[in-house]
N, C-alpha and C positions, 0 to 999 in steps of 0.2 A: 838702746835697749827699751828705752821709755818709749818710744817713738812708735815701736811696735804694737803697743797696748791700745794707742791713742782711737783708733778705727773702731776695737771693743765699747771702749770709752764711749767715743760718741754713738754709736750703735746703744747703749744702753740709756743714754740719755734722753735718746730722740723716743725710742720706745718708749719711755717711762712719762714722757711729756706728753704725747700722743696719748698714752692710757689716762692719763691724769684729766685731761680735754675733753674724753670722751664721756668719762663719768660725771666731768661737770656739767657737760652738753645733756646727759640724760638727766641729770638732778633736773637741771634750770626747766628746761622742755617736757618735760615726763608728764604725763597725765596721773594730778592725784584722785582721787576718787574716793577716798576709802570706805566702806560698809559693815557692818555687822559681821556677813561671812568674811570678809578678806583680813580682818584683825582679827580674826578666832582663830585659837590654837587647831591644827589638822593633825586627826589622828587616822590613818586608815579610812576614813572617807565616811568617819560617825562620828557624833560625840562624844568627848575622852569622857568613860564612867569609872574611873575611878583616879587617885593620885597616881600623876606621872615619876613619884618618887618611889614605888614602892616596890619589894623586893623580889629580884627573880631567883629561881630555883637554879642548886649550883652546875646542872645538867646542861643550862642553855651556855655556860663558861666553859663546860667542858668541849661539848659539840664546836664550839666557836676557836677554841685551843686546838682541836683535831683538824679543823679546817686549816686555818695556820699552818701546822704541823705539815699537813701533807699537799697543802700546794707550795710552800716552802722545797718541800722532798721535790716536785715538779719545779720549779725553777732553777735545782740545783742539776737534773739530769737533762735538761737543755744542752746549757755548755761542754756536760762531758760526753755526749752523744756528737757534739760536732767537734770535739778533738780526739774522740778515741782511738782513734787509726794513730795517732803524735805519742799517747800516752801507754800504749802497749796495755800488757798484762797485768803489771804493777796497779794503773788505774783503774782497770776492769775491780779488781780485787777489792782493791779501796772503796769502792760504790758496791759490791756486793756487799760489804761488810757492814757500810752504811742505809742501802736497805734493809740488812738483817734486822739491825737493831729496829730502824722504824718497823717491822713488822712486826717484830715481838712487843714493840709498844702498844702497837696497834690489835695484837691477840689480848694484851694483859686489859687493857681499855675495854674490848669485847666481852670477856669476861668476867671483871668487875660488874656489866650491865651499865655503863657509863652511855653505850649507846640508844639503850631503851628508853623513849621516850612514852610515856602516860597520857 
């Protein structure tokens, strides 16, 4: 049963030694140069004007949570679009139900103004 593993095994070894080699190969060889611009922090392609700590508005958490939310909703209606001919009516049902709800989340979110940005 071990014996089967063994191929995985070395398969991972050799790749891991190989990757190991090559980073050292770039350390060792790598042209260092460093300057002014290449050690400064990049922001957007200006210089950061203000603290990179500072606080963003809870609009950009939501927008970022909706995004989530519904390309999540799109990854789940992949797989049931290529089995649904297997899953009948029952799982038709089941995803309607399940985009019911994301809709009505998605009206209450609307409505709130959660999407309006400033």
């Amino acid at each position: 049963m071990l014996a089967n593993y063994l191929p995985i095994m070395l398969f991972l070894a050799v790749g891991g030694i190989i990757g190991m080699v090559l980073l050292a190969v770039g350390f060792m060889l790598g042209p260092r140069r460093p300057d002014a611009a290449k050690n400064s922090p990049y922001e957007c392609g200006f210089e950061a004007f203000e603290n990179a700590r500072m606080k963003f508005d809870v609009r950009y958490y939501l927008v970022a949570i909706l995004f989530i939310i519904f390309d999540l909703e799109i990854a789940f209606l992949f797989p049931w679009a290529v089995v649904l001919d297997k899953i009948g009516m029952v799982g038709f049902v089941a995803m309607v139900v399940f985009l019911g709800i994301l809709v009505v989340g998605f009206i209450y979110e609307w409505k709130k103004g959660a999407l309006e940005w400033e």
